[in-house]
C-alpha positions as CSV (number, residue, x, y, z in Angstrom):
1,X,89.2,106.7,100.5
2,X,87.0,106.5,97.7
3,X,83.1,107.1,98.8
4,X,79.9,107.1,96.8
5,X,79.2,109.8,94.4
6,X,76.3,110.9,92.9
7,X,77.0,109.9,88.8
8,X,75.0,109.7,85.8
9,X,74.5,106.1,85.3
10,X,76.0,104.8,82.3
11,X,76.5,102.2,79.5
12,X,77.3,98.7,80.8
13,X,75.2,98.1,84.2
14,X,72.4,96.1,83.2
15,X,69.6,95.4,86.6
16,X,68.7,92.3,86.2
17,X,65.1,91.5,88.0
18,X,64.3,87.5,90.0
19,X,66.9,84.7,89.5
20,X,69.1,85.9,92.8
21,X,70.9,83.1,93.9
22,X,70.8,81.4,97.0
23,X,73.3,81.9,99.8
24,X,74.4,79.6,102.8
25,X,77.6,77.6,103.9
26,X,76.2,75.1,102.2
27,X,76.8,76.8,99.0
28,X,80.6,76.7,98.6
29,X,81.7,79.4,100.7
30,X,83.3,78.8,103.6
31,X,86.3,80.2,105.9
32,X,89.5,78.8,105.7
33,X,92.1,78.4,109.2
34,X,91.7,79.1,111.9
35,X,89.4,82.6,112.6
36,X,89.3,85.2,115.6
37,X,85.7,85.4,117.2
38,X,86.5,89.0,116.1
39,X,87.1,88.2,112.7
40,X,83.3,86.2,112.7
41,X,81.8,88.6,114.6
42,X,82.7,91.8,112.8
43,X,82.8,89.8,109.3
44,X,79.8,88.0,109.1
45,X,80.2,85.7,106.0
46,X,77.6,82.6,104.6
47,X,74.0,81.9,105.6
48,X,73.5,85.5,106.6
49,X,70.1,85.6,104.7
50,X,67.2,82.7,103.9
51,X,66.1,82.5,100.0
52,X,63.2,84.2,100.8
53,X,64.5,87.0,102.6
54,X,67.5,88.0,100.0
55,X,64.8,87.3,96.9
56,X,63.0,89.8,98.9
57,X,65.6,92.3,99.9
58,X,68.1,92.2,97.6
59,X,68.1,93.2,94.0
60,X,71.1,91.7,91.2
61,X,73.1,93.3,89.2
62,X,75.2,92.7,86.1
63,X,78.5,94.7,84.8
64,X,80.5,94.7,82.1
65,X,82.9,98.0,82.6
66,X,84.9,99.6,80.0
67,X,82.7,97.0,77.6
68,X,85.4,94.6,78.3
69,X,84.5,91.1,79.4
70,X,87.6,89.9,81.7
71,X,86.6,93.1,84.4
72,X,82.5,91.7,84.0
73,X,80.9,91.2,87.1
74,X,77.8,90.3,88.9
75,X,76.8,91.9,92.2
76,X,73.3,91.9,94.8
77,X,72.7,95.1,96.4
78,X,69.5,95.9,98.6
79,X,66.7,96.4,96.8
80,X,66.1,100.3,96.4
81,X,69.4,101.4,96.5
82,X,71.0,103.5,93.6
83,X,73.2,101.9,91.3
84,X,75.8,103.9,89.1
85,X,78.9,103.6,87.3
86,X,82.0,104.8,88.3
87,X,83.9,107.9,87.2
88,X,87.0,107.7,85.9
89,X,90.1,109.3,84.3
90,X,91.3,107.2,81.2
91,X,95.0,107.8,83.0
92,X,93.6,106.1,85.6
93,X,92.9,102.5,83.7
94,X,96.8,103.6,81.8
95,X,98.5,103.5,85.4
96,X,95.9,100.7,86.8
97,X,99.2,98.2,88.4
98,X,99.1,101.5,90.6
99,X,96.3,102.3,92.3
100,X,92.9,100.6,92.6
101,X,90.5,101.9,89.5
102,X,86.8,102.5,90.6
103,X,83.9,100.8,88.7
104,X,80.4,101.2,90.4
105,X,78.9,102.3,93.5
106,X,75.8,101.6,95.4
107,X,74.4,103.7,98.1
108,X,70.7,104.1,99.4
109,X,68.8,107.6,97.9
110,X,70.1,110.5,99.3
111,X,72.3,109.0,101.7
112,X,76.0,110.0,102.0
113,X,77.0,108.0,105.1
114,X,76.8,104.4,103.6
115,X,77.6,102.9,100.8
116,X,79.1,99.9,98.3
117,X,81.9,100.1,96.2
118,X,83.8,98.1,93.7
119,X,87.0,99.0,92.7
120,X,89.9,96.6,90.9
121,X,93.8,96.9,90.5
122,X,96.0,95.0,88.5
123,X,98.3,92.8,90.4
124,X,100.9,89.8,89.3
125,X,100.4,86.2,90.6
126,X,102.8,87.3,92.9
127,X,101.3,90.2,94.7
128,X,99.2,88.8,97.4
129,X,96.0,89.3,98.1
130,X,97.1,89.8,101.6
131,X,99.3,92.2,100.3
132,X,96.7,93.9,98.1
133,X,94.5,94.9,101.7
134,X,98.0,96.2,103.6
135,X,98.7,98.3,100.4
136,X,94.6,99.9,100.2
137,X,94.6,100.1,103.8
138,X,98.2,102.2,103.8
139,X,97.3,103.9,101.1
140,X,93.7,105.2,102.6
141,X,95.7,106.0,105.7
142,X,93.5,103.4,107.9
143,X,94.0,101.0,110.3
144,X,92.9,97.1,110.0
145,X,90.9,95.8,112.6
146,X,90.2,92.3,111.9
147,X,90.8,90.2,108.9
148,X,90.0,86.6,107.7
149,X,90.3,84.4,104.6
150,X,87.7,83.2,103.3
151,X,86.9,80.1,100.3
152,X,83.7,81.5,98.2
153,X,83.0,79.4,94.8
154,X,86.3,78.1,94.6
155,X,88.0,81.6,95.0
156,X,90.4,82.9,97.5
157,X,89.2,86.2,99.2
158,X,91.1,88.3,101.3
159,X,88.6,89.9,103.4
160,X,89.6,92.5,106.5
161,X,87.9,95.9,108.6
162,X,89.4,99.2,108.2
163,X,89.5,102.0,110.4
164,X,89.4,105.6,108.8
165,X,89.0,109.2,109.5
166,X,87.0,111.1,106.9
167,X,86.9,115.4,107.5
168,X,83.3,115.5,106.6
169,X,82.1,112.5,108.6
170,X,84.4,111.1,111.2
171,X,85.3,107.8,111.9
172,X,84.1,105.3,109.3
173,X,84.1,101.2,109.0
174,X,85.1,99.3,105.6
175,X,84.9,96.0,105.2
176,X,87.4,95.5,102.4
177,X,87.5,92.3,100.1
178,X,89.5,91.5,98.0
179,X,89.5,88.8,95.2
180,X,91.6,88.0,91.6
181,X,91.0,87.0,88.4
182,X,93.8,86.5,86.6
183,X,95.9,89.4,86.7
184,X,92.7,91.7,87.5
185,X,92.0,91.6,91.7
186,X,88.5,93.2,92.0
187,X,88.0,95.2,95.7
188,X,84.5,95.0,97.1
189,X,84.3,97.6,99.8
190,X,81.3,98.1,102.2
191,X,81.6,101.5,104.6
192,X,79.5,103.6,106.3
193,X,79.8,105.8,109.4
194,X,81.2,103.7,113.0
195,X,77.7,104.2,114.7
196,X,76.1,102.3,111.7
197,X,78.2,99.3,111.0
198,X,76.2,97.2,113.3
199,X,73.3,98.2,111.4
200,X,74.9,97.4,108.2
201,X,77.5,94.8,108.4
202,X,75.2,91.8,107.7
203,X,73.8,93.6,105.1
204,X,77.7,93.8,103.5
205,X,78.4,89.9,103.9
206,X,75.2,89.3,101.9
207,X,76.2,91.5,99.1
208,X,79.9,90.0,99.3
209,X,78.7,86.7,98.8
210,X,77.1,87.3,96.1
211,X,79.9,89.5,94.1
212,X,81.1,86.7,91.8
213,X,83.4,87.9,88.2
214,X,81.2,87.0,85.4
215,X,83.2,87.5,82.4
216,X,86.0,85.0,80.2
């Protein structure tokens, strides 16, 4: 599985500073059927955060990667935490119906044991996004926990917990997202260490909530 790397930031990520927006159930996101407690309770989603706290906390962000406009996004990350884009292999973008291509990553200073991705893949109108979280899960060798679906500004999101091994670090929690535009399905994935996901998973549901595509 793809973790944070320490990257040269590059063209494309402009940090925008103020005009977060505002996040509660009120605000168009909501969860759709019927959801496990587990589900809720390990994949906190809308409300998670007052105005005041998530102006306060939380910093937004604004990509446009491989300067093309249908993969633009906007994202809020916690306030302090690194921002960089991606690397890539050009072969990678070439063979993107694949596997998932990765765009930016977000991780406190220094730290190696938490962090934010965002990846995309490109998938027909026929490739769930259910589908789309079985074949990342398989493919990073891990093991879903708990998933839900979830309504956010009008979009469909697959949303889920993965279980993983990692040599270097041991067990690890992801909350994997999933969402498409188009033929392009972005992956928003929050991980960090097992011990730490309690520490962290409201923090993941705030910046998923805000991950909206920006582009045409």
């Amino acid at each position: 599985m793809q973790r944070v790397r320490a990257v040269v930031l590059a063209a494309g990520l402009t940090t925008l500073v103020g005009g977060v927006s505002t996040f509660s159930n009120k605000g168009g996101a909501f969860l759709r059927g019927a959801q496990t407690a587990s589900a809720q309770e390990q994949l906190p989603f809308g409300g998670l955060l007052t105005s005041d706290e998530f102006s306060k906390s939380f910093g937004a962000h604004q990509f446009t990667p491989f300067g093309d406009s249908k993969f633009s996004f906007a994202i809020s990350t916690p306030s302090g935490w690194e921002s960089h884009i991606s690397e890539y292999d050009p072969d990678q973008i070439a063979h993107d119906t694949e596997a998932p291509v990765p765009i930016a990553e977000f991780a406190p200073g220094g730290a190696d044991d938490v962090g934010i991705n965002v990846q995309y893949i490109r998938a027909t109108e026929q490739s769930s996004l259910a589908k789309v979280i079985d074949d990342y899960a398989k493919a990073n060798n891990g093991t879903l926990v708990t998933r839900q679906h979830l309504d956010s500004k009008g979009r469909a999101v697959e949303d889920a917990l993965m279980k993983t091994t990692a040599d270097d670090l041991g067990p690890l929690l992801t909350r994997v997202a999933v969402l498409r535009r188009g033929p392009i399905v972005f992956i928003y994935t929050g991980w960090c260490v097992e011990e730490k996901y309690e520490k962290y998973k409201r923090l993941f549901g705030a910046a998923l909530e805000s991950f909206a595509p920006a582009g045409n």
